[in-house]
PDB file of N, CA, C and O in Angstrom:
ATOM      1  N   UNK A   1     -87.810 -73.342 -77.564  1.00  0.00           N
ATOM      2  CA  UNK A   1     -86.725 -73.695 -78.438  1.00  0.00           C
ATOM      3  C   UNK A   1     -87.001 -73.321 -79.879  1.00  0.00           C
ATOM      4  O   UNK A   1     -88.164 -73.045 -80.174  1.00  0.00           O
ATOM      5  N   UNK A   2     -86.233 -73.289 -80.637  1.00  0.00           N
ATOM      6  CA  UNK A   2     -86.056 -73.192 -82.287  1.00  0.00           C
ATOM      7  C   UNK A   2     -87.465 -73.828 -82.636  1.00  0.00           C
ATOM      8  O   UNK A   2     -88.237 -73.050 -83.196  1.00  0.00           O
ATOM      9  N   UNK A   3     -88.054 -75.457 -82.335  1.00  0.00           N
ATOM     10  CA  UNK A   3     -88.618 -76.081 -82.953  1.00  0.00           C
ATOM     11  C   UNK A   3     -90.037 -75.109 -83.076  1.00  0.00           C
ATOM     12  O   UNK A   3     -90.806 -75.288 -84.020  1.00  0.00           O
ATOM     13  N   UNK A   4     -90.262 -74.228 -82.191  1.00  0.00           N
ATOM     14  CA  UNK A   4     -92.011 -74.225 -81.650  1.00  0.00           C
ATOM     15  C   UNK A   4     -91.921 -72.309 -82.534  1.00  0.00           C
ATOM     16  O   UNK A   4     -92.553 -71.359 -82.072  1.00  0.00           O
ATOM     17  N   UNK A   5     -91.136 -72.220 -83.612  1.00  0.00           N
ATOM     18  CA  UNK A   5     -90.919 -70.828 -84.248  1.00  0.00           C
ATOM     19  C   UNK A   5     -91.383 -71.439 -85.834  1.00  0.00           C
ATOM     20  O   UNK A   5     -90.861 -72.413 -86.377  1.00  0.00           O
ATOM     21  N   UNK A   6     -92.768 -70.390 -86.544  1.00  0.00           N
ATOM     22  CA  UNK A   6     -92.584 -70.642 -87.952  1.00  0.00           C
ATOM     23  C   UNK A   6     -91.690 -70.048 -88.958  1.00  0.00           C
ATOM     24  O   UNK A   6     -91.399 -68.856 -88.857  1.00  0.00           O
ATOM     25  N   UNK A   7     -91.207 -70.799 -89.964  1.00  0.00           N
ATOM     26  CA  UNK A   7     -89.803 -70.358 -90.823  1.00  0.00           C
ATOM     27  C   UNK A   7     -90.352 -70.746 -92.014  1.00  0.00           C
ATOM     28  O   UNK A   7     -90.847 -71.841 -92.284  1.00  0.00           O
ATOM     29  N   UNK A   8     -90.179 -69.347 -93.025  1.00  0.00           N
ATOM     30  CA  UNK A   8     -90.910 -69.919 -94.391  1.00  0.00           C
ATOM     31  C   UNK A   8     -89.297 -69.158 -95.374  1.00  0.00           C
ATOM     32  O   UNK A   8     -88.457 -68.337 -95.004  1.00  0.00           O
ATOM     33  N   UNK A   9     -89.436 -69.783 -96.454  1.00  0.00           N
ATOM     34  CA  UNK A   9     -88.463 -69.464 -97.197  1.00  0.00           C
ATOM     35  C   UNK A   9     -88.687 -68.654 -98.732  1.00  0.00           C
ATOM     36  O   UNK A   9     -88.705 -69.087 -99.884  1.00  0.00           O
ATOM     37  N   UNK A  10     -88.861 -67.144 -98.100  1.00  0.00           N
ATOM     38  CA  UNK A  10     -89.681 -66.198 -98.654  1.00  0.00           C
ATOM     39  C   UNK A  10     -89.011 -65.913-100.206  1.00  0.00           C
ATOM     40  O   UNK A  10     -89.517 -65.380-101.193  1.00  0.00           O
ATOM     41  N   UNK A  11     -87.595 -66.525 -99.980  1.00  0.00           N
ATOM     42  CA  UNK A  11     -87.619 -66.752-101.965  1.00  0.00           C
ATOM     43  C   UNK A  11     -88.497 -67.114-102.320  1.00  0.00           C
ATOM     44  O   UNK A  11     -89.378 -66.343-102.701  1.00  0.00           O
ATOM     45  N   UNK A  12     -88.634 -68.397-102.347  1.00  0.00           N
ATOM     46  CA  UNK A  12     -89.481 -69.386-102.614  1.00  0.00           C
ATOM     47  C   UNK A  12     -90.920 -69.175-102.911  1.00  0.00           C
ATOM     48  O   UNK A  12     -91.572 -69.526-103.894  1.00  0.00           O
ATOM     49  N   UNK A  13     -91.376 -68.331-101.528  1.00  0.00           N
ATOM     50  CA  UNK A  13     -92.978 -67.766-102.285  1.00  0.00           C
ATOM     51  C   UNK A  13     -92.932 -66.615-103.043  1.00  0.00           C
ATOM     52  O   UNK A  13     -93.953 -66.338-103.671  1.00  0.00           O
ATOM     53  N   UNK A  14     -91.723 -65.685-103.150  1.00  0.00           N
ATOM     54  CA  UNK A  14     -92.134 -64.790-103.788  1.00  0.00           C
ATOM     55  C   UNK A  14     -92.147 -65.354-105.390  1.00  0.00           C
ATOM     56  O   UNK A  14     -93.044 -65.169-106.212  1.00  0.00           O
ATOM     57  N   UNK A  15     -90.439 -66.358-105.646  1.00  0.00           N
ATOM     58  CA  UNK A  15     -91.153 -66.758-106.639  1.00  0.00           C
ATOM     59  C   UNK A  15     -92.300 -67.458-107.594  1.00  0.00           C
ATOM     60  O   UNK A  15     -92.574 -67.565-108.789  1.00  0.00           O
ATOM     61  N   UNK A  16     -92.829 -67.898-106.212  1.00  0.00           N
ATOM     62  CA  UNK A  16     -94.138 -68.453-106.743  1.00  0.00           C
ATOM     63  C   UNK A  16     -94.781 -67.556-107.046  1.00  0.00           C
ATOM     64  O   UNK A  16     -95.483 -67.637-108.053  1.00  0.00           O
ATOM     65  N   UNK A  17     -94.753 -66.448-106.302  1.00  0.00           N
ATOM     66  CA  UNK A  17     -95.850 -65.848-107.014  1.00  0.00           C
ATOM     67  C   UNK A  17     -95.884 -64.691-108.104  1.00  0.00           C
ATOM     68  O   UNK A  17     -96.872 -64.258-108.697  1.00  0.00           O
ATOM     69  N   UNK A  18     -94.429 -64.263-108.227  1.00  0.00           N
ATOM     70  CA  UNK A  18     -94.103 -63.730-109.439  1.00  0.00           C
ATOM     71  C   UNK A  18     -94.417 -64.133-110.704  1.00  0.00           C
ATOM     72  O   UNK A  18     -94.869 -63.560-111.695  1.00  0.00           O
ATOM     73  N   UNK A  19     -93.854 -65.973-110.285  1.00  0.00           N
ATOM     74  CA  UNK A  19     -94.471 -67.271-111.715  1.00  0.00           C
ATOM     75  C   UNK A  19     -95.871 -66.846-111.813  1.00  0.00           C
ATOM     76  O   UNK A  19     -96.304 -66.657-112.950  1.00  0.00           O
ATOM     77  N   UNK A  20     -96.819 -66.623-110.594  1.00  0.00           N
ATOM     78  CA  UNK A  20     -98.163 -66.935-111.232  1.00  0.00           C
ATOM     79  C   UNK A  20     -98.455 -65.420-111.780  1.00  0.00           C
ATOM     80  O   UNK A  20     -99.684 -65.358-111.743  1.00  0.00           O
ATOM     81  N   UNK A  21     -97.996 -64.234-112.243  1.00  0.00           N
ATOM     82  CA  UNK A  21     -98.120 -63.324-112.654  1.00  0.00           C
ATOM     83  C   UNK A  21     -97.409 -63.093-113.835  1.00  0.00           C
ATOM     84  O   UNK A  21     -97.398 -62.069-114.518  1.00  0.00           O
ATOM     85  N   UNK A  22     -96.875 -64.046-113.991  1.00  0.00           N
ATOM     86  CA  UNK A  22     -96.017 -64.331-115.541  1.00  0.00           C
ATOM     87  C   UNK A  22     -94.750 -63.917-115.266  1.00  0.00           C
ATOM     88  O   UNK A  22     -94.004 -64.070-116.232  1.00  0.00           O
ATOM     89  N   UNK A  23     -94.165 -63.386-114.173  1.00  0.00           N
ATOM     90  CA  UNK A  23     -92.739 -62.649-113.898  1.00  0.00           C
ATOM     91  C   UNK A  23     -91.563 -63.848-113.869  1.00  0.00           C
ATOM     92  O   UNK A  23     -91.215 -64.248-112.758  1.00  0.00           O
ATOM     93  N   UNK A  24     -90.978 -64.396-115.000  1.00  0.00           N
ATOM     94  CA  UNK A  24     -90.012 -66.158-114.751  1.00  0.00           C
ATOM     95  C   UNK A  24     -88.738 -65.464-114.429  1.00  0.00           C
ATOM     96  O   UNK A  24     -88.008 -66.158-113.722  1.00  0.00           O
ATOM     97  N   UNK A  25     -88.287 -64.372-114.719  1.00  0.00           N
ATOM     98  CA  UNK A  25     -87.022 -63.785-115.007  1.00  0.00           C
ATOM     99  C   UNK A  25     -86.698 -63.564-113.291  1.00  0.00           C
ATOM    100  O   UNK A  25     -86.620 -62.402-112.894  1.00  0.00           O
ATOM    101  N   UNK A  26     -86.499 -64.799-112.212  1.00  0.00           N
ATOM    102  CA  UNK A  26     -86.268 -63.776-111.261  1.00  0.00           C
ATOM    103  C   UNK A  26     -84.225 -64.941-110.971  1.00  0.00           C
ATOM    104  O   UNK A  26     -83.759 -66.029-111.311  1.00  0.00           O
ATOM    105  N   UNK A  27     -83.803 -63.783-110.221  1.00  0.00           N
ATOM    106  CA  UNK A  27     -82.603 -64.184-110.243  1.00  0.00           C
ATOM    107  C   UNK A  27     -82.087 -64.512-108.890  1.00  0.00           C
ATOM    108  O   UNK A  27     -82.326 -63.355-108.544  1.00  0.00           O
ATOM    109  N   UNK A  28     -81.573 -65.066-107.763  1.00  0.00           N
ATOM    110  CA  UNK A  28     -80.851 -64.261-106.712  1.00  0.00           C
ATOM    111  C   UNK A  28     -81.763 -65.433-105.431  1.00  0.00           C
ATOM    112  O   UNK A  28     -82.553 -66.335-105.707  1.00  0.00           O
ATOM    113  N   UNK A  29     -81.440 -65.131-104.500  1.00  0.00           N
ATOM    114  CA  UNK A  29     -82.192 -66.374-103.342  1.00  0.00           C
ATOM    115  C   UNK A  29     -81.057 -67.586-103.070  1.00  0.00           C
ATOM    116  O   UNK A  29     -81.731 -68.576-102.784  1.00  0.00           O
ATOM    117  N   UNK A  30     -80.069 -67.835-103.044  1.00  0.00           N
ATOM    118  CA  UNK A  30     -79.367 -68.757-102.443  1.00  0.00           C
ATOM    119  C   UNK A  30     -78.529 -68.573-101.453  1.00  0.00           C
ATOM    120  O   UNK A  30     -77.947 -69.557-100.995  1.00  0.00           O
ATOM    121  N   UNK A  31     -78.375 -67.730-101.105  1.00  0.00           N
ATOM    122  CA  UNK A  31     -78.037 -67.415 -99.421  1.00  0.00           C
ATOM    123  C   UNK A  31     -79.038 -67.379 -98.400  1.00  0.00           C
ATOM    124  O   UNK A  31     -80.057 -66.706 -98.242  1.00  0.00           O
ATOM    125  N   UNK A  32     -78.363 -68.458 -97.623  1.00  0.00           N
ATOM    126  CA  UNK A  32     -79.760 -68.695 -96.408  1.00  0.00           C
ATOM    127  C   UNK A  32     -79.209 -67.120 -94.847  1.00  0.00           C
ATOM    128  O   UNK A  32     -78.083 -67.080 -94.352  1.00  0.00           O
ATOM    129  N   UNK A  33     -80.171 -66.283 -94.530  1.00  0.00           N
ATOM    130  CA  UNK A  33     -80.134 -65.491 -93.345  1.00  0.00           C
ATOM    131  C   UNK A  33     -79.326 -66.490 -91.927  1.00  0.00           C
ATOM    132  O   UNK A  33     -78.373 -66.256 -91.185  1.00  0.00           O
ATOM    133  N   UNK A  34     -79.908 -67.189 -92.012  1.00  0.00           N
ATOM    134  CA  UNK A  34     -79.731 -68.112 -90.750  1.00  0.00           C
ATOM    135  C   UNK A  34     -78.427 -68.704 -90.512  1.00  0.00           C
ATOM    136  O   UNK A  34     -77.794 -68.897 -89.474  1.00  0.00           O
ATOM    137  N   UNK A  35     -78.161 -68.966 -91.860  1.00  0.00           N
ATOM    138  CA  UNK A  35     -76.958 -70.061 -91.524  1.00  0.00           C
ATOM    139  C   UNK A  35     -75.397 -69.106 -92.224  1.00  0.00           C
ATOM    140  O   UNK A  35     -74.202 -69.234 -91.960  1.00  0.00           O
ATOM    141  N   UNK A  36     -75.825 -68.569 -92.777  1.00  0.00           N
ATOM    142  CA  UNK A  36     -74.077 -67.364 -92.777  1.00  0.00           C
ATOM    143  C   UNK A  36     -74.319 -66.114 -92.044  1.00  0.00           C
ATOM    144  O   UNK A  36     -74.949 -65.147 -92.471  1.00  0.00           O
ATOM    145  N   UNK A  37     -73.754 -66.234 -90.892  1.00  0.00           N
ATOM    146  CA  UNK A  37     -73.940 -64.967 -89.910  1.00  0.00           C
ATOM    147  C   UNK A  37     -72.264 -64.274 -90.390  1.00  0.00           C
ATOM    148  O   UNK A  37     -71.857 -63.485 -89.537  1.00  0.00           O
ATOM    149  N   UNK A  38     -71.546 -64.417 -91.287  1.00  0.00           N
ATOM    150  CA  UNK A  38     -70.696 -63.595 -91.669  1.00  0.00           C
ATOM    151  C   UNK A  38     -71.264 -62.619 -92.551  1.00  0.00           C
ATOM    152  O   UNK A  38     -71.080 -61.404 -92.481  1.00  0.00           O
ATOM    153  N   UNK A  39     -71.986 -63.251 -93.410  1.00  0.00           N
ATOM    154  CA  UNK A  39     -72.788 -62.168 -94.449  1.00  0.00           C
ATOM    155  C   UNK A  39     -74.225 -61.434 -93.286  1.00  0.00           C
ATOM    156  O   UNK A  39     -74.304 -60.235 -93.020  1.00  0.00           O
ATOM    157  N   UNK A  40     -74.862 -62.133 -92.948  1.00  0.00           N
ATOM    158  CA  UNK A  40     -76.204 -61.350 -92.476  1.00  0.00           C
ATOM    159  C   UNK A  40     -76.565 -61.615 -91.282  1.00  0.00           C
ATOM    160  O   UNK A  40     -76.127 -62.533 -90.588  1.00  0.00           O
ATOM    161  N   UNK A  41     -77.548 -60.656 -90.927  1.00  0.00           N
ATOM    162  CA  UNK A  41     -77.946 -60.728 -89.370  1.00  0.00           C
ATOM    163  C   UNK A  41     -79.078 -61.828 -89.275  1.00  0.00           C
ATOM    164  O   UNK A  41     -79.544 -62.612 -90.101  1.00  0.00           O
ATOM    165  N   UNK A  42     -79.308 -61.601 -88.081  1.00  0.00           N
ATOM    166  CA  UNK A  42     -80.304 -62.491 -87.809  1.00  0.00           C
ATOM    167  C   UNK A  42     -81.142 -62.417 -86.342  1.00  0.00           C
ATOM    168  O   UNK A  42     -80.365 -62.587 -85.402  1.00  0.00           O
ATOM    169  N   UNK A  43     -82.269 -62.245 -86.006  1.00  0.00           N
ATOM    170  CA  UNK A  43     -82.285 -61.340 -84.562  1.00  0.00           C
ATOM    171  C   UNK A  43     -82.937 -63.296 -84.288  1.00  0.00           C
ATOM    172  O   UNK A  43     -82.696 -63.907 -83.247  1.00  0.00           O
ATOM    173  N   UNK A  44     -83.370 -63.629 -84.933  1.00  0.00           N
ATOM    174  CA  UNK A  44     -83.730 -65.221 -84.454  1.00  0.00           C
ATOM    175  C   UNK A  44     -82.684 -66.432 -84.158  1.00  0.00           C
ATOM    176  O   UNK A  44     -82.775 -67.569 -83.694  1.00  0.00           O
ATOM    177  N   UNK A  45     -81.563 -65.543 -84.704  1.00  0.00           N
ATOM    178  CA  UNK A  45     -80.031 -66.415 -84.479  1.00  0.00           C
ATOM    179  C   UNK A  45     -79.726 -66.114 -83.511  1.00  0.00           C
ATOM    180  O   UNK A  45     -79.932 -66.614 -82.405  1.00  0.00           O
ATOM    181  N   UNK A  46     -78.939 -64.836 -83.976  1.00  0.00           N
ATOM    182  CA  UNK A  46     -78.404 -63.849 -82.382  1.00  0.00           C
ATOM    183  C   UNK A  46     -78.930 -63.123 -81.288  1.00  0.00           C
ATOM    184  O   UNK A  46     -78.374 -62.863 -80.221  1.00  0.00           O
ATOM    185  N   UNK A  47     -80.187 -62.794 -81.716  1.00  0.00           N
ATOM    186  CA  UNK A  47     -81.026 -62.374 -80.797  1.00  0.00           C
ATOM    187  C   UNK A  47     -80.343 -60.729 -80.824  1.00  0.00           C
ATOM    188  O   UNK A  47     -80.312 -60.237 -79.696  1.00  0.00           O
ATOM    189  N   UNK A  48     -79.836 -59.882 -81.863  1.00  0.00           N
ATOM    190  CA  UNK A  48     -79.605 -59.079 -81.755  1.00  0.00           C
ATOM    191  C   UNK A  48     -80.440 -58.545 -82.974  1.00  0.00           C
ATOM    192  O   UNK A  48     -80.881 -59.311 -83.832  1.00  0.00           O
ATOM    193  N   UNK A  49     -80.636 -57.139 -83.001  1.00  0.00           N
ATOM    194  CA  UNK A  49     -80.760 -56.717 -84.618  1.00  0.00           C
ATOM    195  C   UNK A  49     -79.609 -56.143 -85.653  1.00  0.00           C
ATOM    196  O   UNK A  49     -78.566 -55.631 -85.246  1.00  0.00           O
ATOM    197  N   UNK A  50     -79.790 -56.229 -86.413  1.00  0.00           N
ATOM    198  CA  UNK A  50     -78.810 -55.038 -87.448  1.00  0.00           C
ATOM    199  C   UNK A  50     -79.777 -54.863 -88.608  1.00  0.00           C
ATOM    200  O   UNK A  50     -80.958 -54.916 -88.263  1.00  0.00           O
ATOM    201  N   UNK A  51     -79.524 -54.643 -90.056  1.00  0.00           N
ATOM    202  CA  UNK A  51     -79.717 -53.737 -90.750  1.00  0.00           C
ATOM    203  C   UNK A  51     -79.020 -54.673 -92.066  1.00  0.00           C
ATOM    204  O   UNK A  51     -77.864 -55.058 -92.234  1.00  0.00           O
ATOM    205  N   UNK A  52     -80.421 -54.870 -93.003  1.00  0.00           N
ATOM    206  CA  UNK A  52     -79.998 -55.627 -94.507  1.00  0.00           C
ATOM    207  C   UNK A  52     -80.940 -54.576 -95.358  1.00  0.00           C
ATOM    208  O   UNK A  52     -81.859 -53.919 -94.869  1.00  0.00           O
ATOM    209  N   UNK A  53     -80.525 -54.557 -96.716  1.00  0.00           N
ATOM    210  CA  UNK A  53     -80.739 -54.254 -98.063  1.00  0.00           C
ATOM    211  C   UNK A  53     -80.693 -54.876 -99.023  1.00  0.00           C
ATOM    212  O   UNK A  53     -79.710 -55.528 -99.376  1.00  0.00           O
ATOM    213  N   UNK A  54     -82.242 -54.748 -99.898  1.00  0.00           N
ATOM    214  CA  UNK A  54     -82.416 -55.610-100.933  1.00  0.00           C
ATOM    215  C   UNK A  54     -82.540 -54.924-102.410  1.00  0.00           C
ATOM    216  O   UNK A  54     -83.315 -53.969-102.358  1.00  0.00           O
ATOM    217  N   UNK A  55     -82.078 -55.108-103.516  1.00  0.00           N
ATOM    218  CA  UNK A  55     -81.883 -54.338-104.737  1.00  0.00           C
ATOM    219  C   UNK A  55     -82.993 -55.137-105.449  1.00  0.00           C
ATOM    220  O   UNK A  55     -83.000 -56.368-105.461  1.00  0.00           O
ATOM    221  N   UNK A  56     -83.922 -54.378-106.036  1.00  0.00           N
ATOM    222  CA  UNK A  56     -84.995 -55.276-107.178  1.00  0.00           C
ATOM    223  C   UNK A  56     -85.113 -54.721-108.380  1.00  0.00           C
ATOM    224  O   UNK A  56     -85.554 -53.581-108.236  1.00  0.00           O
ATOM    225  N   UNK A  57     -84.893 -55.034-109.728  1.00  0.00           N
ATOM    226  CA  UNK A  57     -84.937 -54.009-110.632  1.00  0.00           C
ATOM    227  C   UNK A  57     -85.583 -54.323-111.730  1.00  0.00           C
ATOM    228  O   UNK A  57     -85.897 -55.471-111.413  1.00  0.00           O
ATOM    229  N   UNK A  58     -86.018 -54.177-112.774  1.00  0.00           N
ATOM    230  CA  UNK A  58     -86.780 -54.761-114.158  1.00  0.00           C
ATOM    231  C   UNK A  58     -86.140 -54.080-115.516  1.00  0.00           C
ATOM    232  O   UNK A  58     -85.923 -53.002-116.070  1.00  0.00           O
ATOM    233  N   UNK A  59     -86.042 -55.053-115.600  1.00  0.00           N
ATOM    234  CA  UNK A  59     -84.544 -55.016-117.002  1.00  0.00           C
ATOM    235  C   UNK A  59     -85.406 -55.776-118.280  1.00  0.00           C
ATOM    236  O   UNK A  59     -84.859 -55.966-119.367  1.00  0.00           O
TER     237      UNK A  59
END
């Protein structure tokens, strides 16, 4: 079942660890994969794959 799968919430560490490199300026992370399957896939939801893209830039 769902319960016996690890799930980390890779905003979350990246911004940690951007913070510990002095990087504060980060923006973006409030859409969860899992829970809007209108916006994104999910092969641990649906058990299918598809295809996401991420934009990162330094301004």
């Amino acid at each position: 079942g769902r319960g016996d799968r690890w799930r980390a919430d890779l905003t979350l560490l990246a911004r940690q660890r951007l913070n510990r490199l002095g990087v504060n300026g980060v923006w973006g992370g409030q859409w969860c994969t899992a829970s809007d399957p209108d916006r994104f896939f999910s092969y641990r939801r649906d058990g299918t794959t598809g295809r996401m893209a991420a934009l990162i830039w330094r301004i």
